[in-house]
LOTOR-731479 format. One line per 5 residues: number of its first residue (from 1); their letters; for each residue x, y, z of N, C-alpha, C, O. Coordinates in Angstrom, 3 decimals, padded with zeros to 6 digits, always signed. Layout:
<rs>
NUM	A	X:Y:Z:X:Y:Z:X:Y:Z:X:Y:Z | ...
</rs>
This chain:
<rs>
1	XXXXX	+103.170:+106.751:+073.274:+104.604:+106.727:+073.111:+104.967:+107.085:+071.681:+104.037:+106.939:+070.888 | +106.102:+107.518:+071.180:+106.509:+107.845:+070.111:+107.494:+106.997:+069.510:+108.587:+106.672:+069.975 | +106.717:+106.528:+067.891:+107.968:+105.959:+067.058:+109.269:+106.123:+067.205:+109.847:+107.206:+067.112 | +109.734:+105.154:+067.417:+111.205:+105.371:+066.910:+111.753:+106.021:+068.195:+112.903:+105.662:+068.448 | +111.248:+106.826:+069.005:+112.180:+107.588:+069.891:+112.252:+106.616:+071.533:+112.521:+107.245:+072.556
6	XXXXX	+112.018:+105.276:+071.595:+111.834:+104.880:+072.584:+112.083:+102.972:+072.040:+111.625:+102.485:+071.006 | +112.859:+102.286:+073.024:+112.795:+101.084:+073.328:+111.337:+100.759:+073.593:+110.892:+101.666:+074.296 | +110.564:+100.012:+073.378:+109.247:+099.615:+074.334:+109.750:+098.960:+075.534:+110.161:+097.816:+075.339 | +109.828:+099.449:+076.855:+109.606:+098.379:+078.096:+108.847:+097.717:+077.762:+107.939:+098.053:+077.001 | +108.995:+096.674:+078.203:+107.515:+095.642:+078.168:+106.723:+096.210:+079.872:+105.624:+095.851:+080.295
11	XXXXX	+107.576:+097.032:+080.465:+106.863:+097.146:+081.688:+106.014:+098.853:+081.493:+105.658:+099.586:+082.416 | +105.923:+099.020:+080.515:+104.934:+100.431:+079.656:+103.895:+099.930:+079.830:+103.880:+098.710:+079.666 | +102.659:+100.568:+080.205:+101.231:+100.057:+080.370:+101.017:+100.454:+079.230:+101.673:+101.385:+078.763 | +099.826:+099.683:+078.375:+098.989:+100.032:+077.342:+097.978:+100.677:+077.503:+097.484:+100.795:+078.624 | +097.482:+101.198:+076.491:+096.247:+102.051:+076.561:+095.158:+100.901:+077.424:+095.158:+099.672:+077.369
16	XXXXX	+094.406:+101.690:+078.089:+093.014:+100.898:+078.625:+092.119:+100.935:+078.202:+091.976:+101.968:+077.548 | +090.956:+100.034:+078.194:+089.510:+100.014:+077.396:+088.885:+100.478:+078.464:+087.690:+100.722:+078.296 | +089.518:+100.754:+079.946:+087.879:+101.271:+080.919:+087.994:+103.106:+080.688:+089.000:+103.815:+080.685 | +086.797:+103.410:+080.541:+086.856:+104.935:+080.280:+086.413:+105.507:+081.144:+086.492:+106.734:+081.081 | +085.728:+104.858:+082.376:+085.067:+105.521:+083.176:+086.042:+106.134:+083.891:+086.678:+105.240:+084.449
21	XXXXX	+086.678:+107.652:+084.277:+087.220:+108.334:+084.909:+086.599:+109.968:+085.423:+085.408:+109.900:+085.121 | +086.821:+111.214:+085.976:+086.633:+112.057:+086.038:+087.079:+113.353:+085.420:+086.881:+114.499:+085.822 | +087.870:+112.832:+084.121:+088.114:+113.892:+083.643:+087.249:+115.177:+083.148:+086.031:+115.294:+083.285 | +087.855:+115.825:+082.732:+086.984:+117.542:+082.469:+086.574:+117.134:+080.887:+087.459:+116.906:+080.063 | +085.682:+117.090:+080.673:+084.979:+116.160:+079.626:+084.152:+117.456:+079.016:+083.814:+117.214:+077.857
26	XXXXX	+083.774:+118.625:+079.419:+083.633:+119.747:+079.396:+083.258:+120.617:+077.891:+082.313:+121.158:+077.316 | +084.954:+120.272:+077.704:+085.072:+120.517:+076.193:+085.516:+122.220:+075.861:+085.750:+122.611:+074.718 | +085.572:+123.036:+076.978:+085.998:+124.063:+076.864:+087.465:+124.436:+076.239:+088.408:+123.645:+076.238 | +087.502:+125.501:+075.814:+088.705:+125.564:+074.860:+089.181:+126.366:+076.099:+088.575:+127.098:+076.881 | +090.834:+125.869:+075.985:+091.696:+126.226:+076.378:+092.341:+127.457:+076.176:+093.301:+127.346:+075.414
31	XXXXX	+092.136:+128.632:+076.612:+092.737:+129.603:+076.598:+094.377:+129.894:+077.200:+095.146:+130.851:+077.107 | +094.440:+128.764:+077.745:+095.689:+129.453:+078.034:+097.396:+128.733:+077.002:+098.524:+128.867:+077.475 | +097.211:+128.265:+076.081:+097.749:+127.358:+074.923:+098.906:+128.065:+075.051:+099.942:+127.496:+075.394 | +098.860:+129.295:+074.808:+100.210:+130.259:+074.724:+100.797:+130.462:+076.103:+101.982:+130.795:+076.124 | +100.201:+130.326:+077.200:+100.364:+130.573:+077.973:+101.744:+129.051:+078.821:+102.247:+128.795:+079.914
36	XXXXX	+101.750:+128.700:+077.919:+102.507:+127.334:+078.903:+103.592:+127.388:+077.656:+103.237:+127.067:+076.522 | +104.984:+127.833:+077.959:+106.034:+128.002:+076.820:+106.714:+126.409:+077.236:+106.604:+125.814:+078.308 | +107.367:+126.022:+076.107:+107.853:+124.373:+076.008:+108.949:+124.500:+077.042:+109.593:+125.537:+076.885 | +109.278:+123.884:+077.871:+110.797:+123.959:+078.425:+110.414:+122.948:+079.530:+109.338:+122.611:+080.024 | +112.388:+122.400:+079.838:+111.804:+121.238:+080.884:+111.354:+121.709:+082.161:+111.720:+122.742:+082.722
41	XXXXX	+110.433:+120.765:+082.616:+110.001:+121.462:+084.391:+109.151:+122.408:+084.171:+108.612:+122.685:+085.242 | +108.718:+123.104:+083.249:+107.495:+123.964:+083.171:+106.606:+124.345:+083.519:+106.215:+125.511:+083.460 | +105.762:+122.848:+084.248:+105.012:+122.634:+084.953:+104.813:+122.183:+086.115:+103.891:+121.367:+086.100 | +105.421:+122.396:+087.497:+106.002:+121.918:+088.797:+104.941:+120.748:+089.086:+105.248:+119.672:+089.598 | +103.822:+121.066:+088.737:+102.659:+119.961:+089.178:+102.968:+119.079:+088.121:+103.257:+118.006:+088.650
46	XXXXX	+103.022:+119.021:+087.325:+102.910:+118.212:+086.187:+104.093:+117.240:+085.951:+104.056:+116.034:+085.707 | +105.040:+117.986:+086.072:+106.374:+116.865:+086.664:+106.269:+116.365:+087.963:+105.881:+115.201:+087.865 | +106.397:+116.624:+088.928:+106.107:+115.968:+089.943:+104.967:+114.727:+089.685:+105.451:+113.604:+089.831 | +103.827:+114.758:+089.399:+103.328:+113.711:+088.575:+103.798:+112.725:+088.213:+103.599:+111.576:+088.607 | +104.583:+113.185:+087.283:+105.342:+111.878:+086.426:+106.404:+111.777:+086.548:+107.075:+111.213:+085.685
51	XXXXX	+107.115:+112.446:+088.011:+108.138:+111.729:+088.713:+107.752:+110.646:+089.401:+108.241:+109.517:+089.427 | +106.596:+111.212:+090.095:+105.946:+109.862:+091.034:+105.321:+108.697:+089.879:+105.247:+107.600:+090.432 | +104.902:+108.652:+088.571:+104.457:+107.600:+087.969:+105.816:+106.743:+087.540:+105.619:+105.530:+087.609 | +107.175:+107.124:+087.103:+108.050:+106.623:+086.934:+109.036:+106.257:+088.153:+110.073:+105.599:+088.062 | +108.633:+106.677:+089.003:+109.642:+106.133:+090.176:+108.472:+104.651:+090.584:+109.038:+103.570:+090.740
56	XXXXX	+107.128:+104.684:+090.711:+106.275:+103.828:+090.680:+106.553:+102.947:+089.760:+106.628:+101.751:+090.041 | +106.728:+103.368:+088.650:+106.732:+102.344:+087.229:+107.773:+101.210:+087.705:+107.436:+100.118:+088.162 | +109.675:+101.852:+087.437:+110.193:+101.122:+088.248:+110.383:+100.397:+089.184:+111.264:+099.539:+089.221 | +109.313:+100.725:+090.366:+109.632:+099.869:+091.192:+108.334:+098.720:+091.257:+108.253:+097.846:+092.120 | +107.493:+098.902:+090.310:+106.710:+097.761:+089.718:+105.625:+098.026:+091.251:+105.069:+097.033:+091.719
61	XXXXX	+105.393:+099.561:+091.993:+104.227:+099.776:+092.560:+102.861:+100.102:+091.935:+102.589:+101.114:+091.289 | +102.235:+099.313:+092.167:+101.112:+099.617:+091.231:+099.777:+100.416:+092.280:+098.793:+101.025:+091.859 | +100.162:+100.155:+093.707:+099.499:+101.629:+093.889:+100.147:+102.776:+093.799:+099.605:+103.880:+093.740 | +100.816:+102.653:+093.790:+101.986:+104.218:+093.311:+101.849:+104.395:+092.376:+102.311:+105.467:+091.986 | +101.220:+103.615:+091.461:+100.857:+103.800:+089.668:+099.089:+104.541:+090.064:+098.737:+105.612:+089.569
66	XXXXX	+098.576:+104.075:+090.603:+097.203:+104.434:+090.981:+096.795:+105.626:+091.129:+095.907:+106.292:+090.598 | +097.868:+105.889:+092.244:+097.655:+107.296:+092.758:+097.789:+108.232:+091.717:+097.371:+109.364:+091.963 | +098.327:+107.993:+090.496:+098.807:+108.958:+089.325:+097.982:+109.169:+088.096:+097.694:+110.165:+087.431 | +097.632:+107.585:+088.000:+096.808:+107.598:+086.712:+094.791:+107.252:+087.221:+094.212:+107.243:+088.308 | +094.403:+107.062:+086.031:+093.033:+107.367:+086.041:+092.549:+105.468:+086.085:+091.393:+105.077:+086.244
71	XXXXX	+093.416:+104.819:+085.955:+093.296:+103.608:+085.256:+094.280:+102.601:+084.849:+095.057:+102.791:+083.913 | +094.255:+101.802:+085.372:+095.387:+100.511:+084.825:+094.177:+099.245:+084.715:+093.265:+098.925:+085.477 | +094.483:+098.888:+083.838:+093.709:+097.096:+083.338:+094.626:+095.926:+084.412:+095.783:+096.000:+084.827 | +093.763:+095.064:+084.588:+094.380:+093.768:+085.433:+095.522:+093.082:+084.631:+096.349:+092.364:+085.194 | +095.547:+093.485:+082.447:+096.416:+092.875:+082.016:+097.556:+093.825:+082.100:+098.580:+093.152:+082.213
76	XXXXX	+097.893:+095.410:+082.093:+098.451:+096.012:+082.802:+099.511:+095.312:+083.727:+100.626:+094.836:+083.516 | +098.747:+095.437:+084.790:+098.907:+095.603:+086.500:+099.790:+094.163:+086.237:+100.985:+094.348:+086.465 | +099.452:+092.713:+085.790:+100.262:+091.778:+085.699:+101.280:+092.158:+084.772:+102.282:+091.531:+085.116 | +101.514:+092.782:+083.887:+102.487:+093.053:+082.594:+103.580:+094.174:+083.805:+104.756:+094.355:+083.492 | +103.215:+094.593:+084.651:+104.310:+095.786:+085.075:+105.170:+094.702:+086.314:+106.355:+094.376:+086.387
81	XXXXX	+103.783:+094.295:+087.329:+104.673:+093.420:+088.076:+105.274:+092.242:+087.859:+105.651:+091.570:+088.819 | +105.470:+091.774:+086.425:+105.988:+090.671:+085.767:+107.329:+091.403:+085.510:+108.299:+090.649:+085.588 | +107.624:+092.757:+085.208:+109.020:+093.068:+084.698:+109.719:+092.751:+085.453:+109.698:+092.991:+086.660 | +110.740:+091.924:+084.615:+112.082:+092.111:+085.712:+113.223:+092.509:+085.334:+114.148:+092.507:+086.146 | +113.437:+092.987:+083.874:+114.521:+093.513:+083.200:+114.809:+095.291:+084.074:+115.819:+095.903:+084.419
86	XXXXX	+113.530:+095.533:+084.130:+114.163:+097.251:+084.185:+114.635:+097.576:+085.857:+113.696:+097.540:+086.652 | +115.387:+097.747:+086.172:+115.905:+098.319:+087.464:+115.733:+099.514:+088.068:+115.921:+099.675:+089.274 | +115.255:+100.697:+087.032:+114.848:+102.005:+087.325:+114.499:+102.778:+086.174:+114.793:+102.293:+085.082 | +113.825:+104.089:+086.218:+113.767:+104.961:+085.207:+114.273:+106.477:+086.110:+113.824:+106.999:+087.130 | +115.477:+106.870:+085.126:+115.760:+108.337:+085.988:+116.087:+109.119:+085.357:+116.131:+108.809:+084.167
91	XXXXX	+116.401:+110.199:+085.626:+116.587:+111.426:+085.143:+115.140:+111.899:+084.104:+115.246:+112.265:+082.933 | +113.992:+111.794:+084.774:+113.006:+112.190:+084.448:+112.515:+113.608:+084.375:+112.016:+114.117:+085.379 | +112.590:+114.072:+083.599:+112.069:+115.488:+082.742:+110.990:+115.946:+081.974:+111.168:+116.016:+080.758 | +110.158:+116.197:+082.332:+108.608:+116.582:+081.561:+108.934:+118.147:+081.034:+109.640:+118.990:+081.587 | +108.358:+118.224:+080.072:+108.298:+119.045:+078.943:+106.910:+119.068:+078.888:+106.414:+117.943:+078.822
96	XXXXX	+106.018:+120.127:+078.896:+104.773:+120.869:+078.965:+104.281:+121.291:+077.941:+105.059:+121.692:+077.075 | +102.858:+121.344:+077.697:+101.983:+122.015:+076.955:+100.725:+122.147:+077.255:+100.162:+121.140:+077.685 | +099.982:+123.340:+077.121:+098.528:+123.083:+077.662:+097.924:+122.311:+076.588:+098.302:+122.430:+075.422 | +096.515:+121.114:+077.136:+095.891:+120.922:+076.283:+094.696:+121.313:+075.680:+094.631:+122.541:+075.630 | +093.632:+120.697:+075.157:+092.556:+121.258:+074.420:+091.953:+121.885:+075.607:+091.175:+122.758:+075.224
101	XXXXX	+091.977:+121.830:+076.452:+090.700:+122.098:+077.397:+091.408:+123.015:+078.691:+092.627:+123.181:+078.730 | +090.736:+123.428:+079.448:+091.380:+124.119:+080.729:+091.392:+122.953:+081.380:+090.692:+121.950:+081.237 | +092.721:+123.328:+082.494:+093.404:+122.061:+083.494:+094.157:+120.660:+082.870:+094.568:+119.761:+083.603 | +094.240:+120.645:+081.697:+095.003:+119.733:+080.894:+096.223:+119.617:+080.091:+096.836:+120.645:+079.807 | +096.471:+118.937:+079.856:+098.376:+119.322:+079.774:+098.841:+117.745:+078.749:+098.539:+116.553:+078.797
106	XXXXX	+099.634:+118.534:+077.972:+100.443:+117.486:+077.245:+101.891:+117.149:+077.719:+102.646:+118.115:+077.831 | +102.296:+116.128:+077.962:+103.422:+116.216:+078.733:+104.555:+114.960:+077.890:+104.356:+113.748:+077.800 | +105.787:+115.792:+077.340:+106.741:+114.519:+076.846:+107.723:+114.532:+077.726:+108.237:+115.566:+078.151 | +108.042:+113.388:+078.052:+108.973:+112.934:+079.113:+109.953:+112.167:+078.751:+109.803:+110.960:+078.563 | +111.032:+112.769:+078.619:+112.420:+111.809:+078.564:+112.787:+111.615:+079.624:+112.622:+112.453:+080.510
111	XXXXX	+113.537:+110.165:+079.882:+113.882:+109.675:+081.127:+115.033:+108.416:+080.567:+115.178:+108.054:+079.399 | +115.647:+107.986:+081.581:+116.606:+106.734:+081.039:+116.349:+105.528:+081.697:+116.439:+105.388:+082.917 | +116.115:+104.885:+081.112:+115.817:+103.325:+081.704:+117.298:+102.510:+081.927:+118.202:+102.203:+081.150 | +117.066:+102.305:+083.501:+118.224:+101.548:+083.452:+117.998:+099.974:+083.700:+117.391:+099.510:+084.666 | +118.636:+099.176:+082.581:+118.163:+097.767:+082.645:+119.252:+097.266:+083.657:+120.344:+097.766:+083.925
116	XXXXX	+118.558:+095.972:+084.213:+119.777:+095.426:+085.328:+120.799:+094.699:+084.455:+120.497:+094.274:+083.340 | +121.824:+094.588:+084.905:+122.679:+093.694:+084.052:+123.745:+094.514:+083.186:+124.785:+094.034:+082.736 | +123.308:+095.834:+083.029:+123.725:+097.002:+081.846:+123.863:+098.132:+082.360:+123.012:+098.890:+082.825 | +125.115:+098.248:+082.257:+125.897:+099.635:+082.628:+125.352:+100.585:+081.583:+124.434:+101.113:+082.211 | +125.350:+101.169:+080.289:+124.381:+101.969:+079.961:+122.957:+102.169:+079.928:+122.180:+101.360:+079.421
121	XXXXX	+122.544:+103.493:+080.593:+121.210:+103.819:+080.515:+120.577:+103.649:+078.986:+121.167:+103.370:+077.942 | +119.356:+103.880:+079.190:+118.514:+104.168:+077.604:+117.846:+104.773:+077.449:+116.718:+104.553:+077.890 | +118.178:+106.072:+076.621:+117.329:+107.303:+076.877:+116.130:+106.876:+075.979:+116.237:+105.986:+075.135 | +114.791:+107.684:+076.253:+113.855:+107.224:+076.146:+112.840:+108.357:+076.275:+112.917:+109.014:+077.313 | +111.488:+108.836:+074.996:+110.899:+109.649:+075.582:+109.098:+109.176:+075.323:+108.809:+108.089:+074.822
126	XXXXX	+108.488:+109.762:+075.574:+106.988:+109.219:+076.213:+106.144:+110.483:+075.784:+106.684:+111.556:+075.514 | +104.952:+110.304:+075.745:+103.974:+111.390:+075.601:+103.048:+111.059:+076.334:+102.877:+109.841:+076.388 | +102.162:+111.865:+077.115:+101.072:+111.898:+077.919:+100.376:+113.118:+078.016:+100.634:+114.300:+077.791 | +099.261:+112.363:+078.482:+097.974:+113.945:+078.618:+097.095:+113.382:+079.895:+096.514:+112.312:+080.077 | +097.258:+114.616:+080.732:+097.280:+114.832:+081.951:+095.521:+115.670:+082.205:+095.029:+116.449:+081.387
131	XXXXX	+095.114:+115.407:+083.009:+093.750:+116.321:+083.216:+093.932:+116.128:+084.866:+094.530:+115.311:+085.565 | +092.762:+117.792:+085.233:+092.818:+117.835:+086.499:+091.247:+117.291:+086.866:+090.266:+117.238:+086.125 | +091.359:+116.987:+088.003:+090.054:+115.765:+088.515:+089.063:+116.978:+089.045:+089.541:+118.112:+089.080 | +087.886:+116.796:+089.400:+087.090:+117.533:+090.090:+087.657:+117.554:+091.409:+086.821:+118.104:+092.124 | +088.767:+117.194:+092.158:+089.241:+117.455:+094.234:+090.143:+118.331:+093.420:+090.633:+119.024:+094.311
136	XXXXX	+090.765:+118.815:+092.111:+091.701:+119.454:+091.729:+093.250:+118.577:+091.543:+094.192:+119.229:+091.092 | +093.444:+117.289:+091.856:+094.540:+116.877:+091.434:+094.517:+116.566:+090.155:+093.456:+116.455:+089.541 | +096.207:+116.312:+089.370:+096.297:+115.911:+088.257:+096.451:+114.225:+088.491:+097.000:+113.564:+089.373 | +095.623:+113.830:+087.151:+095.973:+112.510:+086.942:+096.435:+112.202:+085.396:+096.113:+112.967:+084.486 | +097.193:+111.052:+085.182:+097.348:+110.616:+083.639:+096.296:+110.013:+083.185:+095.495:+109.459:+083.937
141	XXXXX	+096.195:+110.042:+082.131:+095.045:+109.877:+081.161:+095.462:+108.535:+080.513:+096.506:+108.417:+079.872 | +094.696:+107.662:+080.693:+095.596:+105.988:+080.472:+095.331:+105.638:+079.145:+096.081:+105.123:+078.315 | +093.865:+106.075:+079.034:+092.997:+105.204:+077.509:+093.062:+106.682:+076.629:+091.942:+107.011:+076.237 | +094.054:+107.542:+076.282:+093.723:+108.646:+075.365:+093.240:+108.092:+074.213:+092.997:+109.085:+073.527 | +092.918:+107.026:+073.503:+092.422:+106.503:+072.263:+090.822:+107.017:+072.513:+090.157:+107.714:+071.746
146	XXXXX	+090.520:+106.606:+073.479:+089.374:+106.732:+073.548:+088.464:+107.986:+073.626:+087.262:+107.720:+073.609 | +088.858:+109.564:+073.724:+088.586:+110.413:+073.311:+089.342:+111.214:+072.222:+090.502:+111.610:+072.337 | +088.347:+111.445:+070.899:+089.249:+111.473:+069.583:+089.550:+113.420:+070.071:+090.437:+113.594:+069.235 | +089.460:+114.406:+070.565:+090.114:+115.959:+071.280:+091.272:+115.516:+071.607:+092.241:+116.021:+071.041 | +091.486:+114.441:+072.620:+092.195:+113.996:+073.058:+093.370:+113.617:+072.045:+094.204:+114.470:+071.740
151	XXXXX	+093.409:+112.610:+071.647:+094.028:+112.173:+070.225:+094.223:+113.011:+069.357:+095.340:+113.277:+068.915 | +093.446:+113.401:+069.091:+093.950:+115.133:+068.221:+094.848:+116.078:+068.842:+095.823:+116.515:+068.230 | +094.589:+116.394:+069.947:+095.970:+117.183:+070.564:+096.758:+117.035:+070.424:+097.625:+117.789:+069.982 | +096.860:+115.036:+071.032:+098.311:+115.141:+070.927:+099.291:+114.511:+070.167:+100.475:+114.275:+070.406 | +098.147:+114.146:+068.623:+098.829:+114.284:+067.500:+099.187:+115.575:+066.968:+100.074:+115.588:+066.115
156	XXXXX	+098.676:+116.620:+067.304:+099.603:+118.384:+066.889:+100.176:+118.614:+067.603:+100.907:+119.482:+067.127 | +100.589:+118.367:+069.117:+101.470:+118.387:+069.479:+102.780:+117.962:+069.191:+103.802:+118.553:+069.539 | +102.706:+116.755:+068.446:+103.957:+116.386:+068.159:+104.392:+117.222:+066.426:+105.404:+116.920:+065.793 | +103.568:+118.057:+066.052:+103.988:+119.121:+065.089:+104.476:+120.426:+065.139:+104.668:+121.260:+064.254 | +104.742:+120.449:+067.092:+105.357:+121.678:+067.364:+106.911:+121.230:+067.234:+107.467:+120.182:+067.561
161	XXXXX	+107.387:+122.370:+066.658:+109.054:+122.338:+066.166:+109.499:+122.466:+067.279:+110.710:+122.249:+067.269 | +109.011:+122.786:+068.529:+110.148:+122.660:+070.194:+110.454:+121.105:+070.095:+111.573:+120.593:+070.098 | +108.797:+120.235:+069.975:+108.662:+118.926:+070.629:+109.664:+118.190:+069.054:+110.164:+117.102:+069.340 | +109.847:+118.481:+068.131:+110.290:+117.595:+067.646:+112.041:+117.964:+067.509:+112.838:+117.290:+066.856 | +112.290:+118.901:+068.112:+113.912:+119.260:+068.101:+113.708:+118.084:+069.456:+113.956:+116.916:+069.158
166	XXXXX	+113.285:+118.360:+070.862:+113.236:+117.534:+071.381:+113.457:+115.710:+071.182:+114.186:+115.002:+071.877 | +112.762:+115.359:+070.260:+111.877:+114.082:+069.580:+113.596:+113.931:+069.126:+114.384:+113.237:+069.768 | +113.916:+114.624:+068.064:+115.255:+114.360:+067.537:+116.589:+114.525:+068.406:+117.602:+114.010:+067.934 | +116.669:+115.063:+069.392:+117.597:+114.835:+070.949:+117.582:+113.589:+071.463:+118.652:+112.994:+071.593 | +116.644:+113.126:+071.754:+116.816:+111.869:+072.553:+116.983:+110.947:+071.313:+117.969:+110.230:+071.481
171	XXXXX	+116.418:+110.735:+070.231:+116.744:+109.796:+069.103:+117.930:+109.761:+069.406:+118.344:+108.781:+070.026 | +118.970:+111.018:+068.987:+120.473:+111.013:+068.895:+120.970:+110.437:+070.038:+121.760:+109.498:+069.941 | +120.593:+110.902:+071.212:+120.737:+110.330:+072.368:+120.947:+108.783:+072.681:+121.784:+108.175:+073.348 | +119.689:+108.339:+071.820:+119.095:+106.906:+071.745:+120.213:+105.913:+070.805:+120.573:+104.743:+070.938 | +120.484:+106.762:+070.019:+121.639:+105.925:+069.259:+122.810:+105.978:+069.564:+123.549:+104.995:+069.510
176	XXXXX	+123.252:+107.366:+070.011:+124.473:+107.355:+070.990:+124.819:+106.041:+071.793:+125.892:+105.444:+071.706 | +123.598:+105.628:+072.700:+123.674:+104.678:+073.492:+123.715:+103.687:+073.471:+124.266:+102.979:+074.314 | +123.051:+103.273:+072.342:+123.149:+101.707:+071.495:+124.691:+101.488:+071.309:+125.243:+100.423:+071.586 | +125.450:+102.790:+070.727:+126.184:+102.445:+069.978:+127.580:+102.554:+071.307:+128.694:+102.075:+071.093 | +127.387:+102.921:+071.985:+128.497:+102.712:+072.962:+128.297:+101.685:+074.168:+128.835:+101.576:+075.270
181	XXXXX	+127.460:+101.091:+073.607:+127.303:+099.711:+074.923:+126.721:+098.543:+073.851:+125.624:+098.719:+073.319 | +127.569:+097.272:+073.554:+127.087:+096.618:+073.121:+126.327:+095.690:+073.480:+125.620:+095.139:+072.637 | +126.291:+095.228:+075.076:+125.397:+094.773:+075.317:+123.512:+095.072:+075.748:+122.514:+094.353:+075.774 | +123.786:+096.447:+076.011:+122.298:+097.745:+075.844:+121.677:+097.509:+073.983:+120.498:+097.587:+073.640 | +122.727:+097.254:+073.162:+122.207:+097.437:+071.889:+121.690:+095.583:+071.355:+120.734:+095.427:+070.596
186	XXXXX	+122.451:+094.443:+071.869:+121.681:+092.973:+071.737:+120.681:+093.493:+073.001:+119.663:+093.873:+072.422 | +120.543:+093.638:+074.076:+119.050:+093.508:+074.720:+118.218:+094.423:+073.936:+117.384:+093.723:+073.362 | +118.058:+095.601:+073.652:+117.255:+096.123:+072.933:+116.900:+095.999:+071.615:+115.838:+096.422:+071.157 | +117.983:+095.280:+070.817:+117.379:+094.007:+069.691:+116.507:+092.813:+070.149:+115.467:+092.533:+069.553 | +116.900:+092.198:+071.096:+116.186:+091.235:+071.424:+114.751:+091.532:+072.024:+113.862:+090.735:+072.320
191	XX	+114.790:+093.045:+072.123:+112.781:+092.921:+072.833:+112.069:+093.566:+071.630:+110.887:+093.777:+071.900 | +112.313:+093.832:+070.759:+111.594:+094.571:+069.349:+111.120:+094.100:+068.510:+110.663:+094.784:+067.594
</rs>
């Protein structure tokens, strides 16, 4: 997730310590880098993805979280179905990039969290890195700490001038919203 450009849900999974997954571990360089231009929806597979992980997120399905990602921890899985503040996440939009490797993808996602209780949304944006499995589906990549390619990507990713005009949209966005709902701006003091 990115400084500053996001409320923390408390219903956000944390990175995971299990690493065992199927990603393309490979290490091949990605040729097609240029080939994936920044814009929303870019990637039809790749949003769809993380439509289905945020419509999951919200509704606190955690096999609907499963089916998406590589990995959730048991402290996870209790931390999502414990939320009860968030009511939905919508207007979900992925923004694309290929990553280090073939079949992998950097993906920032703004979306609006809508808390119950609160007529304004809260815009909100996310970073993820996506790999395709050996059956060929995409999954999210839960523990990116744990491969430093990984971590390197998609710390230069966030040095592309698309992603940070982006980065600085939803900020504005983000304060917009604080500032026209005062009760969106005490709950989001109160979880920080």
């Amino acid at each position: 997730d990115l400084p500053d450009a996001e409320a923390e849900p408390t219903s956000e999974p944390e990175a995971a310590d299990d690493t065992s997954n199927t990603e393309n571990t490979d290490n091949t360089e990605n040729t097609d880098n240029t080939a994936v231009s920044f814009a929303e929806d870019n990637v039809p597979e790749v949003s769809t993805v993380l439509e289905q992980y945020y419509t999951a997120l919200g509704a606190r399905d955690i096999n609907g979280l499963f089916a998406v990602t590589d990995n959730l921890t048991a402290e996870e899985q209790a931390q999502i179905e414990a939320e009860s503040d968030v009511e939905s996440y919508g207007d979900v939009k992925a923004y694309t990039i290929s990553g280090p490797s073939d079949g992998t993808y950097i993906a920032f996602v703004s979306s609006r969290c809508k808390y119950l209780g609160i007529n304004q949304t809260l815009p909100m944006l996310s970073e993820y890195y996506l790999y395709t499995t050996e059956d060929g589906s995409l999954k999210i990549m839960d523990d990116t700490d744990s491969d430093a390619a990984v971590t390197e990507a998609m710390k230069a990713a966030l040095e592309n001038e698309e992603v940070k005009n982006l980065i600085e949209q939803v900020q504005n966005d983000y304060q917009n919203a604080l500032d026209a709902d005062a009760s969106l701006r005490a709950y989001v003091e109160s979880i920080q």
